[in-house]
C-alpha positions as CSV (number, residue, x, y, z in Angstrom):
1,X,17.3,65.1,97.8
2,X,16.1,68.5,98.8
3,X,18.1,71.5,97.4
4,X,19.0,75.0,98.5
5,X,19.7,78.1,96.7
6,X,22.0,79.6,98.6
7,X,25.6,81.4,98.9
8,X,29.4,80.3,99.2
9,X,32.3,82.0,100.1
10,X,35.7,82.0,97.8
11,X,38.3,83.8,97.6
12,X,40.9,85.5,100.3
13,X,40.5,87.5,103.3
14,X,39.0,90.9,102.7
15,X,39.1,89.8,98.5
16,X,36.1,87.6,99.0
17,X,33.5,86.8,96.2
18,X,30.3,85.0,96.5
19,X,28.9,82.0,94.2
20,X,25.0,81.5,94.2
21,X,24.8,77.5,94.0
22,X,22.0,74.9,93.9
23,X,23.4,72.4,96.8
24,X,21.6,70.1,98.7
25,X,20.7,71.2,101.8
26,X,22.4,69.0,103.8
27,X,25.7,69.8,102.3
28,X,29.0,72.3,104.6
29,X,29.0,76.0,103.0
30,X,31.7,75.3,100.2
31,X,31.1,71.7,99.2
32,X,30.6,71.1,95.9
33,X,27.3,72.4,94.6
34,X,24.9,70.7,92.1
35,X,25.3,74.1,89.7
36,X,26.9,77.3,90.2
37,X,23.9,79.8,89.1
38,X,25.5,83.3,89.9
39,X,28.7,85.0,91.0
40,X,28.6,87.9,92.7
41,X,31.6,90.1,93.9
42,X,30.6,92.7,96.7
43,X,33.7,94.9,96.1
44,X,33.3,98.5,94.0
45,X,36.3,97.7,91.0
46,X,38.4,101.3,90.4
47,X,36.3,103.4,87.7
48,X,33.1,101.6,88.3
49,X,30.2,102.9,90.8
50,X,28.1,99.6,91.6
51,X,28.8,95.6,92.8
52,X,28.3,93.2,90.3
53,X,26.3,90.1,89.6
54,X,26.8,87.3,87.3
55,X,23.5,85.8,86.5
56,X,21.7,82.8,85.3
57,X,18.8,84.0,85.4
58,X,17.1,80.5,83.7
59,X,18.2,78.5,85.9
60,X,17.8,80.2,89.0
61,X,14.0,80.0,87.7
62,X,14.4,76.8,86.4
63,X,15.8,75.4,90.5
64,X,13.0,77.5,91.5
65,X,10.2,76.0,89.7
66,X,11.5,72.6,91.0
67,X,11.4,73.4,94.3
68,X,14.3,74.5,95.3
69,X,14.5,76.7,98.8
70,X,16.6,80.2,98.6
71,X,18.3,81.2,101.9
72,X,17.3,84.5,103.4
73,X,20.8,86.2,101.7
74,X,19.9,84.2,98.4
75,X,16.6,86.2,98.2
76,X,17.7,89.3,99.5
77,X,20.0,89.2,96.2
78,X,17.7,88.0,93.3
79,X,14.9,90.4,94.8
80,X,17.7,93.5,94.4
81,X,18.9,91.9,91.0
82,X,14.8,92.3,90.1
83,X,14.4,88.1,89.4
84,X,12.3,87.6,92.4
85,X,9.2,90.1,93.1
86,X,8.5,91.7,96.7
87,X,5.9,89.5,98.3
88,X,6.0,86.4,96.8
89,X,5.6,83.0,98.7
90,X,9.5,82.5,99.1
91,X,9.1,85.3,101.2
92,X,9.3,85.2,104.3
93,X,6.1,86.9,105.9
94,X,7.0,90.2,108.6
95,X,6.7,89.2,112.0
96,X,4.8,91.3,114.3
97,X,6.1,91.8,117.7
98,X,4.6,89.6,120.5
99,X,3.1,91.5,122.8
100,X,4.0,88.9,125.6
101,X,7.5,89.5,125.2
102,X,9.5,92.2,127.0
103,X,10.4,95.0,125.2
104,X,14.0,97.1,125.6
105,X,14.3,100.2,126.3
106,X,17.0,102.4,124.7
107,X,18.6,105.0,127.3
């Protein structure tokens, strides 16, 4: 069974919160996960200045070292939450542009 790391929705419209979950990878958005390993609520609260994250921080390694894939928003969070490292090998490498392909233009 191959697991992801990766993100599911809850909540109401324009109220929503985010759970970092190990899942496999096979599995629809909010199915049940494996492990919840992080909640993390995008909205400012009244009197406070930053979002906030609810960590695991073990076992998001602990998935990690087992192999488990992050999605592209999964890492974009645990590298801003300082648990992953720019440049490591979950990364995904930048693409340099093709020269064969057609370029536009802005007017």
């Amino acid at each position: 069974m191959a697991v992801r790391i990766r993100l599911a929705m809850h909540g109401l419209r324009h109220n929503r919160i985010f759970h970092m979950v190990a899942i496999d990878h096979e599995a629809r958005r909010n199915a049940k996960p494996i492990e919840t390993l992080a909640i993390f609520d995008p909205k400012v609260k009244i009197g406070e200045t930053q979002k906030t994250v609810q960590w695991s921080v073990d076992r998001i390694k602990y998935w990690l070292e087992k192999g488990a894939k992050p999605s592209e928003s999964a890492v974009k969070l645990m590298t801003m939450g300082g648990i992953l490292k720019p440049g490591q090998p979950i990364h995904k490498p930048e693409r340099s542009p093709n020269p064969s392909q057609p370029t536009l233009k802005q007017a």
